[in-house]
N, C-alpha and C positions, 0 to 999 in steps of 0.2 A: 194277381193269382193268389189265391188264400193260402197259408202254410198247411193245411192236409193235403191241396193239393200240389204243392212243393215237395211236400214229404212222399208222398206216394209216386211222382216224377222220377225223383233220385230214389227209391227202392228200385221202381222198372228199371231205370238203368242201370244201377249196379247189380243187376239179376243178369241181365241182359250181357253184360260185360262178363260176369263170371261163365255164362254159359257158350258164350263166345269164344272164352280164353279156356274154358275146360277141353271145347273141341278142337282148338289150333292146337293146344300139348297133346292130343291122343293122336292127333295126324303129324305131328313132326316126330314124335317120336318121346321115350321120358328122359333119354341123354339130354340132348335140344332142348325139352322143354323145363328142363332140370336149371340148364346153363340160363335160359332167360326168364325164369320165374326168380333168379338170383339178383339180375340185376332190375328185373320189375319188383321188386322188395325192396333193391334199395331206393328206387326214386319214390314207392309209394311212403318208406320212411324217411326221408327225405321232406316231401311234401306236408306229410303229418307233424316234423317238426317245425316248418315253415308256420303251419297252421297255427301250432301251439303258441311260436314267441306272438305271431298275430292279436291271438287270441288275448293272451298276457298284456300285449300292451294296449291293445282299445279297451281294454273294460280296467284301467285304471279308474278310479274319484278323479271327477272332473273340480274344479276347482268349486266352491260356492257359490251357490244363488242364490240370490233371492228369490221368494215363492212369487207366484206370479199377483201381483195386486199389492205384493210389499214394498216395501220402502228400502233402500240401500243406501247406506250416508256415508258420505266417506268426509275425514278432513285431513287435511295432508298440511306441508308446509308448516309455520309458526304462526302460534295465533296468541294475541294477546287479547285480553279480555274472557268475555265468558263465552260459551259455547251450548248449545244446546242439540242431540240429537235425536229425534222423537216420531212417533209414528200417528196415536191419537193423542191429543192435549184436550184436556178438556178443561175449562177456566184459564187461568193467567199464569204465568212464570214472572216470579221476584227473584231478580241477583243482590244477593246481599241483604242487609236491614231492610224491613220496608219504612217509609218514609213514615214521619208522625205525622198525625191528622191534625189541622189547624181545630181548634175548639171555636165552635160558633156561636156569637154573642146570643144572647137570649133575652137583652134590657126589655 
């Protein structure tokens, strides 16, 4: 179901409900319906704060991702030596000095 019409679901019913409950208070009376619109206030407040802490805690930051086609390196524990963490390399990685080149006779 698309959310307009989600949206417009919950407008007819809560139309529906209001006009429901407007006529159950004019047929009990406005004593009666004084006494239970007090405590249907407090469950609908009630429920709006339930909703709230709800709300608060799902739309916390999720912890990090990576984007999707990336790379995530993790290294943990102790590492001795060199380490490298990379996503594109392009050519060579040297640790340290690079080696001297032997000189090639030429007699």
């Amino acid at each position: 179901m698309s959310r307009r019409a989600l949206t417009w679901s919950g407008v007819a019913v809560a139309l529906g409900a209001l006009a429901a409950l407007g006529w159950y208070f004019i047929a009990v009376g406005l004593d009666r319906a004084d006494k239970l619109a007090s405590v249907l206030g407090a469950f609908v407040g009630l429920l709006g704060l339930g909703l709230a802490i709800y709300g608060t805690v799902s739309s916390r930051p999720e912890a990090a991702q990576p984007e999707p086609g990336g790379v995530h390196n993790e290294i943990s524990g102790t590492v001795h030596g060199s380490a490298v963490q990379a996503r594109d390399i392009e050519g060579g990685i040297t640790f340290g000095a690079p080696k001297p080149h032997k000189a090639q006779d030429t007699d």
